[in-house]
N, C-alpha and C positions, 0 to 999 in steps of 0.2 A: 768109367762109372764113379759116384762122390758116394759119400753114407753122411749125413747131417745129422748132427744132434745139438739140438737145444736146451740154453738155460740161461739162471738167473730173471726167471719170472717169480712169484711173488704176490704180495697184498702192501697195499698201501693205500694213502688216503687220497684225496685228491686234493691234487696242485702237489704234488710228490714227483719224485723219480724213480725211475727203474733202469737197466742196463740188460737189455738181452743180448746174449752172444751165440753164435753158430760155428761149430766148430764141423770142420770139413776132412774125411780122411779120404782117399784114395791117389790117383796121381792127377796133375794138372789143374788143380783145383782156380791158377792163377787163369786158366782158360774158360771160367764158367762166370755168367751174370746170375746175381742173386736176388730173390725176392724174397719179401718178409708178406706174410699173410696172415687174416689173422677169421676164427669162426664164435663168434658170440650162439647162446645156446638157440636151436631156431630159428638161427639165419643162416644163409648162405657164406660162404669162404670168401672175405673180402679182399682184396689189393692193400696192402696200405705203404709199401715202398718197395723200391728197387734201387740196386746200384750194378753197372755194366761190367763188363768182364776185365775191361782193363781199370776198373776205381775210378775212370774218372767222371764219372756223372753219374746222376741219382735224378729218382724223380719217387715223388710224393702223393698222396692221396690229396683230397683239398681237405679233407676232417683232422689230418694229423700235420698238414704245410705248417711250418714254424715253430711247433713241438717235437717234430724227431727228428732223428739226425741218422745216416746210415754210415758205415766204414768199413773197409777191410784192411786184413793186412795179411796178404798174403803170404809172406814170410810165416805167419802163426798158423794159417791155410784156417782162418776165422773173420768172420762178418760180424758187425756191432747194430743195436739198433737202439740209440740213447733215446729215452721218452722221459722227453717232462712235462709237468704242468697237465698231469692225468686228470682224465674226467670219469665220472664212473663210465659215460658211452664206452671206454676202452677199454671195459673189460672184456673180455675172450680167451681162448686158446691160441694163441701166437706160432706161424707155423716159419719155419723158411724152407725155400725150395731154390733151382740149380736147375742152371741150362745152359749148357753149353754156349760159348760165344754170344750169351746175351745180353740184348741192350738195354737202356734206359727205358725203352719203351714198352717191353715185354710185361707186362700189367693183368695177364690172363690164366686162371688156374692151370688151364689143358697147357698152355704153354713149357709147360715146367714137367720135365719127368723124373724127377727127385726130391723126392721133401722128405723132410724130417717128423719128429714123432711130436712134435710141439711141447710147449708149456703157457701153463696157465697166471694170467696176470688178471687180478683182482683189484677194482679201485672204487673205494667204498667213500659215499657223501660223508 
């Protein structure tokens, strides 16, 4: 079992930066593929990246392809999720979530039996 907590969300302007981080506590954290998700108000819980259980591959949303960037570093048992070049669309509650041995393709809420408690990134015209 992981416990996820997020942070370093935020308000900024657009065409800014943000840096979210997930910080992972329980054992084997180097064994679980990560998603970053994110719920704008009155919408559904979106996809917006993944990277697999062993760091080496990531995959993207097409709304966010070429503005984020995902990482980990297991050693700090934390996942990164760089966003630049914000538009207000990206505002939401930014969530990450944890699944064991998962891959780059695992893109689906139900997929995930661990998320965290999110945070809120604001990107104002």
């Amino acid at each position: 079992q992981v416990q996820l907590v997020e942070s370093g969300g935020g308000s900024v302007q657009a065409g800014g930066s943000l840096r979210l981080s997930c910080a992972a506590s329980g054992r084997a954290f180097g064994t679980y593929g990560v998603g970053w998700f994110r719920q704008a108000p009155g919408k559904e819980r979106e996809f917006v990246a993944v990277i697999n259980w062993t760091g080496g591959r990531t995959s993207y949303a097409a709304s966010v392809e070429g503005r984020f960037t995902m990482s980990r570093d297991n050693a700090k048992n934390t996942v990164h999720l760089q966003m630049n070049i914000l538009k207000p669309e990206d505002t939401a509650v930014y969530y990450c979530a944890a699944a064991q041995y998962g891959d780059e393709w695992r893109k689906l809420v139900g997929q995930y039996p661990y998320w965290g408690q999110g945070t809120q990134v604001t990107v104002s015209s």
